[in-house]
C-alpha positions in Angstrom: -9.4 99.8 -83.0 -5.7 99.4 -83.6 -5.1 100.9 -79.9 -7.4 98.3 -78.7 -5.0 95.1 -80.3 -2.2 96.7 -79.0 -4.0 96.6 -75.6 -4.6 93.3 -76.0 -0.9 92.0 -77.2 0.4 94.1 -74.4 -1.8 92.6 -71.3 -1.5 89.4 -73.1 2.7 89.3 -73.8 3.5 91.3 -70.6 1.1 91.4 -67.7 -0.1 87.8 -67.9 3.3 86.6 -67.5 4.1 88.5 -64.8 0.8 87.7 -63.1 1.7 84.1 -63.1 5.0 85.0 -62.3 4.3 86.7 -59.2 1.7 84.3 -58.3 4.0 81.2 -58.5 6.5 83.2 -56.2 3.8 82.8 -53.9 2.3 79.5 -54.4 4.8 77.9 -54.2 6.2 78.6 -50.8 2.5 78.2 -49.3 2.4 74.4 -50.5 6.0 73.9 -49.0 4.3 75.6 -45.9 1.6 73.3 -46.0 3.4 70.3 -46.4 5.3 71.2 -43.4 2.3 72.0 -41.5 0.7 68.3 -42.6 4.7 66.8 -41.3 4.5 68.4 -37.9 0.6 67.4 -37.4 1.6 64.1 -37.9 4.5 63.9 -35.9 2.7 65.6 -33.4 0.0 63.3 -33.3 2.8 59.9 -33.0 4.8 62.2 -30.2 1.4 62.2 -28.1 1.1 58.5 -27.7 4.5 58.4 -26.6 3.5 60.5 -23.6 1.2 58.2 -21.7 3.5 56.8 -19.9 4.6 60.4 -18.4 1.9 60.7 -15.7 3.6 57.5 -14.2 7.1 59.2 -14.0 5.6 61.2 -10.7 4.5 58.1 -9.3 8.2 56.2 -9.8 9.5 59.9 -8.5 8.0 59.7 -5.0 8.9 55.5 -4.7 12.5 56.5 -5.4 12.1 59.3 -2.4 10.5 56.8 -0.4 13.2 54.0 -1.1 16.0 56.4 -0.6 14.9 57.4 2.5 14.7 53.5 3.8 18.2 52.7 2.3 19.4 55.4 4.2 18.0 54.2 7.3 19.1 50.6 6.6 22.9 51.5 5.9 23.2 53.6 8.6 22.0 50.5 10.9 24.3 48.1 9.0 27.0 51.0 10.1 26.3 50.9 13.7 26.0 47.4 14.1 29.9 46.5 12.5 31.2 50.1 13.5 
């Protein structure tokens, strides 16, 4: 019976401790992970209503092609008619 207290103490003084120990080692850096996870979701979300407006980039990309190509045109007349 005396075996069986010392059991006890034992698993009581030593392995517990080092159970919650070992287990706050891990805890802990899983709620910093979450909390990172929950920051970048977030984030994420705001970044995507600043990309609406991307779509419209290809649409200013091929006026600027189309301007360029008449301001070419028109300086190279101006240059003919004073050179």
């Amino acid at each position: 019976m005396w075996m069986w207290w010392i059991g006890n103490a034992l698993i009581l003084l030593v392995v517990v401790p080092l159970v919650i120990f070992l287990a706050n080692r891990v805890i802990r850096p899983a709620v910093e992970i979450q909390h990172a996870s929950d920051d970048i979701l977030e984030h994420g979300v705001i970044l995507t209503e600043h990309l609406v407006p991307v779509p419209a980039l290809i649409e200013t990309d091929a006026s600027i092609a189309g301007i360029t190509g008449e301001a070419v045109r028109y300086v190279t007349a101006l240059r003919r008619m004073v050179g």
